[in-house]
C-alpha positions in Angstrom: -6.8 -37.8 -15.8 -9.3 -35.5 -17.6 -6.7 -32.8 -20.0 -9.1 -30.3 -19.9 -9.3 -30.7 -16.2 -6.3 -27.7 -16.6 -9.1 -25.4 -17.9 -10.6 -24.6 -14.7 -7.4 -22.7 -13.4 -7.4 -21.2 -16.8 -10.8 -19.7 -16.7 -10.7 -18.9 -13.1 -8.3 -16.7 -13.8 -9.7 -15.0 -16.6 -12.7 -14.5 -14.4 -10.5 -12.7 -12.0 -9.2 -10.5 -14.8 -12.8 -9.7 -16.0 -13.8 -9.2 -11.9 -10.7 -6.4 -11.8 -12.1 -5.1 -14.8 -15.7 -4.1 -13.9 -14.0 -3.6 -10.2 -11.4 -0.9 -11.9 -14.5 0.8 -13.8 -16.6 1.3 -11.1 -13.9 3.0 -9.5 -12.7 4.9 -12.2 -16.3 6.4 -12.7 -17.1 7.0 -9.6 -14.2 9.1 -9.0 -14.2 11.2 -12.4 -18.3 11.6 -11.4 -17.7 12.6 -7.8 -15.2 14.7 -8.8 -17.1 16.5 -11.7 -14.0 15.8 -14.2 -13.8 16.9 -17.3 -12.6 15.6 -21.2 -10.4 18.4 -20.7 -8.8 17.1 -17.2 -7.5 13.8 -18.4 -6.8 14.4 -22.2 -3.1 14.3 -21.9 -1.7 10.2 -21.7 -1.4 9.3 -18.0 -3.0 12.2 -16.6 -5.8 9.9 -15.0 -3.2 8.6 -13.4 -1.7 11.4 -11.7 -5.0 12.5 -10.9 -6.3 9.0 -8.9 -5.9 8.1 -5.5 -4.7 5.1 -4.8 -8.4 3.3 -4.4 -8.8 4.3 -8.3 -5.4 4.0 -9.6 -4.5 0.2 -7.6 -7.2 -1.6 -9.3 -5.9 -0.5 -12.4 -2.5 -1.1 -11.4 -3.4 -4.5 -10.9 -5.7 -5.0 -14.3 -2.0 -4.5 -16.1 -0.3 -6.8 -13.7 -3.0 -9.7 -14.8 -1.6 -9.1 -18.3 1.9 -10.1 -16.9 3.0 -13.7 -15.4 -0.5 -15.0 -16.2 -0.4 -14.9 -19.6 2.8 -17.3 -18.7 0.4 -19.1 -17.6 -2.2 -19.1 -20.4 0.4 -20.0 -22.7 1.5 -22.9 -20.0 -1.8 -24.3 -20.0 -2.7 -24.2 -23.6 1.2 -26.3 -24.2 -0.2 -28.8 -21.5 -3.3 -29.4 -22.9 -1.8 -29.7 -26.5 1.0 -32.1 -25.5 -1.1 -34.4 -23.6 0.6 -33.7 -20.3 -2.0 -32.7 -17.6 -1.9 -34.6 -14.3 -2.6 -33.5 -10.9 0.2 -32.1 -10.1 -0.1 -29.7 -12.9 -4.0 -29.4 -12.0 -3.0 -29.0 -8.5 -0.5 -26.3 -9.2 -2.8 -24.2 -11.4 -5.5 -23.7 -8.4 -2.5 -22.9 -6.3 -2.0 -19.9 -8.8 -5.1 -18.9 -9.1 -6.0 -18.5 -4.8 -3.2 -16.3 -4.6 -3.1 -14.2 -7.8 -7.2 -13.8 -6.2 -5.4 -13.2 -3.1 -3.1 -10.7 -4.2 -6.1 -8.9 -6.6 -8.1 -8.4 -3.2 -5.8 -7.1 -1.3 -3.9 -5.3 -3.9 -7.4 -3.5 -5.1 -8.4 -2.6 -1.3 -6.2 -1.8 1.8 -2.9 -2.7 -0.4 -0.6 -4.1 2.0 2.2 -4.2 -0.3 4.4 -6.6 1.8 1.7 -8.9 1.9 0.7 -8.5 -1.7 4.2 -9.4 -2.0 4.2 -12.5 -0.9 0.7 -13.7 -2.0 2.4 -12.7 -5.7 5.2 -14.2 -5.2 3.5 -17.6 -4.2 1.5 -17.1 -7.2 4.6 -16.9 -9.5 6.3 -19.5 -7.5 3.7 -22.0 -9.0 3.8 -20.6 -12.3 8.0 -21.1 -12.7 7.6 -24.8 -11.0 4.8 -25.6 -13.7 7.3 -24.2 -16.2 10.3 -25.8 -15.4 8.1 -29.2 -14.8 7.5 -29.1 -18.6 10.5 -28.3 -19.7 12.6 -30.8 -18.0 9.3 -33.4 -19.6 10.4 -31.8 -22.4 14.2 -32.2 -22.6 13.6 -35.8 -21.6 11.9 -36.7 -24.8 
């Protein structure tokens, strides 16, 4: 088994994060353009926020949510590599996170189902925390 074989996951999702990104910043511009917004209108912190409808303000809801359980993740993958430990399991795991954290993105950054988004997140995490707990119990047994 290849170790860096686990980078693939890795950089898939920071692809996804850079996709939200450009996705949240054509929204954000659009609206303060269409809307003729001034400096003035969002100087105070959050006011943006209050100001966005929910087809600006989910896709950068979800840009701050890629900065949460996958940097878990990151860190996950980087101990894997390091330690030697890769296998298919773990490879196999890490695509598993990625299709439904892209899942949860799309659907998160568009009609926002949230009982769906839900469950694609919680699918996503799932396979984080078994990845985790794999190591650790590899770990332990040294």
């Amino acid at each position: 088994m290849r170790q860096s074989a686990i980078f693939g996951p890795f950089f898939a999702t920071m692809f996804l994060t850079l996709a939200v990104w450009i996705y949240m910043y054509i929204r954000r511009i659009a609206f303060i353009t269409s809307n003729r917004l001034a400096q003035k209108d969002f100087e105070q912190p959050g006011s943006l926020a209050r100001l966005s409808p929910p087809v600006v303000a989910n896709p950068s809801d979800n840009l701050k949510n890629l900065f949460e359980i996958p940097v878990l993740f990151y860190a996950l993958v980087l101990y894997l590599f390091v330690t030697r430990q890769v296998d298919s399991i773990y490879i196999g795991a890490g695509w598993i996170f990625v299709v439904f954290r892209i899942l949860h993105s799309a659907v998160h950054c568009t009609f926002n189902l949230v009982m769906l988004r839900f469950y694609l997140y919680l699918a996503a995490t799932i396979a984080v925390w078994f990845m985790l707990f794999r190591a650790v119990l590899s770990y332990l047994a040294i």
